[in-house]
N, C-alpha and C positions, 0 to 999 in steps of 0.2 A: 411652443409650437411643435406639433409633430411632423411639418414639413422638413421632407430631406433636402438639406442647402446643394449637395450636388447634384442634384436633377432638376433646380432651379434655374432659369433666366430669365433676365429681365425684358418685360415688355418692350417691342421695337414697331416703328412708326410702321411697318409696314404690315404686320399684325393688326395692329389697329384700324388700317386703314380696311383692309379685309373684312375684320368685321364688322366693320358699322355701315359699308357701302359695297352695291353688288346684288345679284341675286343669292333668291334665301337659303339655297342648299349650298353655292357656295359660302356664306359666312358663316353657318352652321359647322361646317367641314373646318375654315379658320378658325372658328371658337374651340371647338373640338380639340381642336392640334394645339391652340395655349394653351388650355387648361390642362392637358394631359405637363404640362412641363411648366404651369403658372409661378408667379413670385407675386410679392404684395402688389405692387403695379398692377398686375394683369387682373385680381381680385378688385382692387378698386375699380378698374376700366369695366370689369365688365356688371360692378354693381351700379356703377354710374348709365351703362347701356339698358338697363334692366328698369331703372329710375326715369327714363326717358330725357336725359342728362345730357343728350350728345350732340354736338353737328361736326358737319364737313364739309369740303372742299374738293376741290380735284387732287389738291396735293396735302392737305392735312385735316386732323382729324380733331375737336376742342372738346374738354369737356368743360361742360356750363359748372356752374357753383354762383351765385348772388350774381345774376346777370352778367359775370367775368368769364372769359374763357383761359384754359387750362392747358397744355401740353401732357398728354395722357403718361409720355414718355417720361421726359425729366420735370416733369410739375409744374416749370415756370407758366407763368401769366404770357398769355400773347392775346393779343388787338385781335376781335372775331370781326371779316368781311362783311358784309352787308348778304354777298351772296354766297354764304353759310347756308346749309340746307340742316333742318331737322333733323336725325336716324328715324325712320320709319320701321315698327317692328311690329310684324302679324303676327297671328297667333303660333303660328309655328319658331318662329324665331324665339318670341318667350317663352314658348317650352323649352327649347335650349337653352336660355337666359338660367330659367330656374332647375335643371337639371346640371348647369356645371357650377350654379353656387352650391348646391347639396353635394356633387364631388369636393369644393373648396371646402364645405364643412366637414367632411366627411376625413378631409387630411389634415386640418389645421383647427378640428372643435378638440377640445378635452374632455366635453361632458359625452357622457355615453350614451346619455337619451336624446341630443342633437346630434349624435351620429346614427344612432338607427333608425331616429326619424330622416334623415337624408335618406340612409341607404333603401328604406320603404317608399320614397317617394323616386327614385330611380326605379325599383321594379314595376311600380305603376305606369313605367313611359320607358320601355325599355329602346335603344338604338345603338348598332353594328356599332357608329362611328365614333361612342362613346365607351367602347371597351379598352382605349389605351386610359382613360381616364379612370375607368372603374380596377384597373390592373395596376396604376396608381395610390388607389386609396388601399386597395386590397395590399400592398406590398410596406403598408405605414404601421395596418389597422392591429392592434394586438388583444381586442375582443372575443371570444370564440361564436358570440350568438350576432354579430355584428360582422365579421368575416362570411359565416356560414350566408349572412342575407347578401353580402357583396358574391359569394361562389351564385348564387340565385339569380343575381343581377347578370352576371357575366352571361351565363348559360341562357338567360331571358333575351340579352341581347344578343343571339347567334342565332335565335330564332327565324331571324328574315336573314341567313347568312345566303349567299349565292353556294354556298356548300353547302353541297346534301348529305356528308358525313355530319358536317357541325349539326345541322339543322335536329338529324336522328339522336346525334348525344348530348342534347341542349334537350329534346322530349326525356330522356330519359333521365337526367339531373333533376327537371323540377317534376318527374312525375313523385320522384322521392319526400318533396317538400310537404304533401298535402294538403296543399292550402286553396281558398276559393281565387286568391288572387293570380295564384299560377294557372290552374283550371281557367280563367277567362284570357289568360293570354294564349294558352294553348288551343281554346276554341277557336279567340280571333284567326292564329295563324291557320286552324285547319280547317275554314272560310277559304282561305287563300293558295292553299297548297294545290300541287300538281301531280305531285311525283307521287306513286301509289306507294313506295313501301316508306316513307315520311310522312304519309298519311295512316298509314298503321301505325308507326310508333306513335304519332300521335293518339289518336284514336287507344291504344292502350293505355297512355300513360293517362287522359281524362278517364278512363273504367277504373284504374286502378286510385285517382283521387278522389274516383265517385264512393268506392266501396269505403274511404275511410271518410270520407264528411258526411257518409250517411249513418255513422256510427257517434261522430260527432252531433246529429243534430236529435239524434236521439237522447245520446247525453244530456243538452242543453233541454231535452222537452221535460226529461226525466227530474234536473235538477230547477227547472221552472215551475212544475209543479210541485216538488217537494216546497222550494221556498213559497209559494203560495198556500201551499197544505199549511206551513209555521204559523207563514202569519191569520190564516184561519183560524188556526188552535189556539193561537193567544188572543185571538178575539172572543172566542167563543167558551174558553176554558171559564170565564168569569160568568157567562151566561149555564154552564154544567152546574153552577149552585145557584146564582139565584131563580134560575128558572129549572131545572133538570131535581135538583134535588128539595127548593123550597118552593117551585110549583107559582112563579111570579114573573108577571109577564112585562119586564123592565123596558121599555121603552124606550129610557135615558143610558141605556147600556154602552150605544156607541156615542153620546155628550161625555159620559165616565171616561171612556179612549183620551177625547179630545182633549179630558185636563191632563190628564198623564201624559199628551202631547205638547199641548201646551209647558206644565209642570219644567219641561226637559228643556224646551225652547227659554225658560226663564234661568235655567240654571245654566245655560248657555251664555248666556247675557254676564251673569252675575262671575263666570270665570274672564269672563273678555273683561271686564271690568275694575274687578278688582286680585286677580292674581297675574303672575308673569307668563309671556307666551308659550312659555314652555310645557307649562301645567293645563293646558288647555285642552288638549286629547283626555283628561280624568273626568272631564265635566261630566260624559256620558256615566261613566260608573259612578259615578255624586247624585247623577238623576234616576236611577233608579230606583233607587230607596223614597226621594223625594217625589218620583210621579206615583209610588204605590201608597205612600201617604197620604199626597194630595186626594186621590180617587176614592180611598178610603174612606176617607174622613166625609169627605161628597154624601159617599153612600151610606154612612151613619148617620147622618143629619136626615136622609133622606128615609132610609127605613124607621126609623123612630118616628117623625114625623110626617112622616104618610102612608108608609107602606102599610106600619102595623095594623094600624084599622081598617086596612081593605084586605088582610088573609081570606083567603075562600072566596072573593068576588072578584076572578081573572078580569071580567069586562070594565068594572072600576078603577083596578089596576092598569090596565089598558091603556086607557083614556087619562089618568093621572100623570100616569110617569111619560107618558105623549105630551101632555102641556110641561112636565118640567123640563123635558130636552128643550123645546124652544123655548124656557127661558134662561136656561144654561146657553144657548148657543148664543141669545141675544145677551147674556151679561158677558161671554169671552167678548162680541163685537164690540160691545162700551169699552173693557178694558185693554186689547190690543186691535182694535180696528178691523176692516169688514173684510179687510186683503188679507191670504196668504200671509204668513211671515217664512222665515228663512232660519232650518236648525243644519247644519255641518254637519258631515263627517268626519271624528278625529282623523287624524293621518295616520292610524294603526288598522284604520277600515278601509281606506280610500287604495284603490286600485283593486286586483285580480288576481285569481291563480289560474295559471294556464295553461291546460291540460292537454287539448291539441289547438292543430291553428285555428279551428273553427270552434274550438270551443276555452272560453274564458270564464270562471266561474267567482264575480263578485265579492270582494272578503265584508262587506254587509251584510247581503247575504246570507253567507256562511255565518256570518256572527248571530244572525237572527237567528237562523235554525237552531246553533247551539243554546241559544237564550232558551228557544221554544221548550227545549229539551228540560233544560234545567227548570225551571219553572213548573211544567208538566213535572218533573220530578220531586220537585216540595212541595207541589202540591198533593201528588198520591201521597208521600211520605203524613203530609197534615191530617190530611183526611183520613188514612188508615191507621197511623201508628202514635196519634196524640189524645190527647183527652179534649180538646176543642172539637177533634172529629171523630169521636166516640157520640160525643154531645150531640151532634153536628146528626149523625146515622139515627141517632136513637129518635131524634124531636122528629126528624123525618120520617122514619117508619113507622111512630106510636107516638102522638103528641101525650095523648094522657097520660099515659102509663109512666114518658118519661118523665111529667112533670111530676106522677104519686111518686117516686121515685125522687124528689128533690132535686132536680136538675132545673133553673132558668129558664126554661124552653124563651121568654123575652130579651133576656140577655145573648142568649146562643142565636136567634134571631138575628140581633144585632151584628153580634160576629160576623156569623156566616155572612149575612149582605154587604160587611166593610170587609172581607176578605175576596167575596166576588170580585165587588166594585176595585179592588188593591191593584187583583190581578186583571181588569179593563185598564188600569192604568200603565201597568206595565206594557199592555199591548199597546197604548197610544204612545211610549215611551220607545219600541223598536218601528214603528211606523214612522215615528218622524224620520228617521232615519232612510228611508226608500219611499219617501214621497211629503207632499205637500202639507203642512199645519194651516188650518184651518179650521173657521165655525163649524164647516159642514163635514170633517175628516169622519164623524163617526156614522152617518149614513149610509155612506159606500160598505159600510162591513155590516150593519145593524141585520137586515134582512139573511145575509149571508151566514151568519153568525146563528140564529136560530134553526136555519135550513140545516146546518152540522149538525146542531144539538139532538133535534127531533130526529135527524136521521140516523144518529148516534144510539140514541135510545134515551130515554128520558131518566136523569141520573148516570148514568155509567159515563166516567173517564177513560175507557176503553174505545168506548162507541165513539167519544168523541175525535178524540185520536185516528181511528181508522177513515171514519166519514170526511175529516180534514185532510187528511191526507189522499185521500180516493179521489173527492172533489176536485182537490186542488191537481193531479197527476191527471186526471180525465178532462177536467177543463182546460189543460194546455195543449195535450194529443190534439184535441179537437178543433181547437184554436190551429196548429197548424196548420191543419189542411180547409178547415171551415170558416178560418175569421175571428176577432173578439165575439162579435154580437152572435151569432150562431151557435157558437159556442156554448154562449151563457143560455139562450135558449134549450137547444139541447140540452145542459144539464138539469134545468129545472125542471122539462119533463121528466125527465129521467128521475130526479126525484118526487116527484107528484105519481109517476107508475109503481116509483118502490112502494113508498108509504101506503099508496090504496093495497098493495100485496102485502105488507109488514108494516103494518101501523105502529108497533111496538118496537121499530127503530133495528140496526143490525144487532144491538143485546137486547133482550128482554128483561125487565126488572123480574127479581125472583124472590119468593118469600111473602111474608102476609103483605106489608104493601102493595104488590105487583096485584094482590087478590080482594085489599079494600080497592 
């Protein structure tokens, strides 16, 4: 316990009596004054008041437990009267209730995340008559980010001080803080204020929290859209070849997501299952490999057997790989059910970095974007510096010629659409990750997904890249001040005026292709 035993005493009937009966500002003002000086007694009485636990008398005070009454004092059992009265506790009362058990925590937790969750829930509900309390916990506490939110509390609660020195150096501590939660108690009080130059300082020290949360929320638009730019570009990176560079209009693009979603959701299972708890955060890195297989192999089966004989007839294509997403979707519903399932976050993604108050940036996230990265990076590496994508450049620019030339242009086929479909899997694989698995996960991208590509340019990884990332960075700006729906609106005219001006996307293809 990091309660100090000499600022301890023990609860007395007269305490008790105070606060369980009386009006509510005086029992407040009595809770107040134990708590600042509580021992285990006073912690119990006052979680038993809090429980609805309590009656009285004119001369004592019981608390309940198995229909027995209690002596809050020395514990013994005593005989409850008949004309025992309930504690009646309004809402104001229970905020007190639960602002001096978050002091009790605050002095007597060990864990440091039930201490600053305390100490967050006192600046939420700051009061005068709670600062011997909070100067208590502040005198135990040996956290420095956990201290700094107790100096926040103190200086919160001086805010309604009948001192107008306190009132001006209580604006001027949390104007330092930057946070929205000091901002609305400083607006509350400057509602309330009279005195003209405590309404300056106030009034400055909100301009001056305004200038930093408005740099904060640009932050947050800035890195809302990049992670949306990501996870576009892993959607759509796998649509850069089979459609962008081999001219195929896949429709099963966003089903391919969904097994590489699925894929990850299975090897999830299989670590809960048969490895020890420990090993359970590696599931993710086990699924990668296995959701770019899974999609793979999808997409091999699927260009072999149906794509190849509809090269050159996009409307065929169309309509094909459109009947095979529904029945991709309807064989995941046969084999994991029509509901949602449920993939985790290992506990090396789960929580945040946090950069100011107002702004916390997800380690999902982050981890996505890096994925985006890496991925977009083996993939340029594949396509420019191997002989698969030598293969890959040449069947595309000049089918003939590569094949008089002895190249498989059939087999290279193949490739290319089970390395698209690889990297759709990988993108269903960081998806489950920040949102829902499900039949329908690869619709919501499907459309959006194409909208990149085309605006990208048809073939270039470059185009793709910028249009994902523009997209994603202009649909958030807009989203803020416009809404989702508007938003998205707005951007798809937006791209329906580009394309009528630049049909040939932000690159242009260059070379005889660009000219057959």
């Amino acid at each position: 316990m990091l309660l100090v035993a000499a600022s301890a005493h023990a609860l007395t009937a007269e305490e008790a009596k105070a606060i369980a009966s009386g009006d509510t500002e005086a029992r407040v003002a009595a809770l107040n004054k134990a708590v600042a000086t509580a021992d285990d007694k006073t912690s119990a009485f006052i979680q038993a008041m809090a429980d609805d636990a309590v009656k009285f008398t004119e001369d004592k005070v019981f608390v309940m437990k198995d229909d027995k009454g209690y002596d809050p004092v020395t514990g013994a059992q005593l005989k409850v009267p008949d004309t025992a009265e309930d504690v009646v506790n309004n809402n104001m009362m229970r905020g007190a209730f639960d602002a001096a058990q978050s002091v009790l925590k605050l002095v007597n937790s060990k864990d440091e995340a039930v201490r600053l969750a305390a100490a967050n829930a006192l600046l939420k509900d700051p009061d005068e008559s709670r600062i011997p309390m909070v100067e208590k916990a502040l005198s135990v506490e040996t956290n420095a980010n956990i201290k700094a939110k107790l100096e926040l509390v103190r200086a919160a609660s001086l805010l309604n001080s009948t001192d107008k020195a306190k009132r001006i150096m209580a604006a001027g501590v949390l104007a330092e803080s930057k946070s929205p939660d000091t901002k609305l108690l400083l607006n509350e009080r400057l509602t309330e204020e009279t005195e003209p130059d405590v309404k300056a300082a106030l009034q400055k020290a909100i301009a001056g929290i305004d200038g930093a949360l408005v740099w904060g929320d640009r932050i947050n638009a800035v890195f809302s859209g990049i992670s949306l730019g990501s996870v576009l570009l892993l959607a759509a990176l796998g649509l850069a070849i089979t459609y962008g560079l081999m001219g195929v209009i896949n429709m099963a693009h966003g089903e391919l997501m969904m097994i590489g979603a699925y894929a990850t959701y299975v090897m999830q299972g299989l670590f809960q299952k048969y490895l020890p708890e420990s090993a359970f955060g590696l599931y993710l890195v086990a699924a990668i490999p296995v959701a770019f297989l899974a999609s793979a192999l999808v997409g091999a089966v699927l260009e072999r057997g149906v794509i190849r004989f509809l090269y050159g007839r996009p409307l065929e294509t169309l309509l094909a790989t459109w009947g095979i997403s529904l029945m991709l979707q309807q064989l995941v519903r046969s084999l994991f059910g029509a509901q949602n399932v449920g993939v985790e976050n290992p506990g090396w993604m789960s929580g945040g970095f946090t950069m100011l108050s107002n702004v916390t940036l997800p380690w999902n996230r982050i981890c996505i974007i890096i994925f985006a990265v890496l991925v977009l990076l083996a993939m340029g590496w594949l396509i420019g510096r191997t002989r698969l994508g030598l293969f890959v450049r040449g069947v595309t620019q000049n089918r003939p010629i590569a094949s008089c030339m002895g190249v498989n242009t059939a087999r290279v086929d193949t490739y290319a659409f089970a390395l698209g479909s690889g990297i759709a899997g990988l993108a269903g694989c960081a998806l489950s990750q920040i949102g829902n698995v499900g039949p329908d996960l690869g619709q919501s991208y499907i459309v959006d997904s194409f909208m990149v590509v085309v605006m990208g340019g048809v073939g270039q990884l470059a185009g793709t890249v910028y249009a994902a990332m523009g997209l994603g960075i202009l649909n958030k700006f807009i989203e803020g001040w416009a809404g989702a729906v508007l938003a998205k609106i707005a951007v798809l005219i937006f791209i329906i005026i580009f394309i009528q001006k630049r049909p040939q996307g932000i690159f242009a293809m260059k070379g005889r292709s660009a000219e057959a």
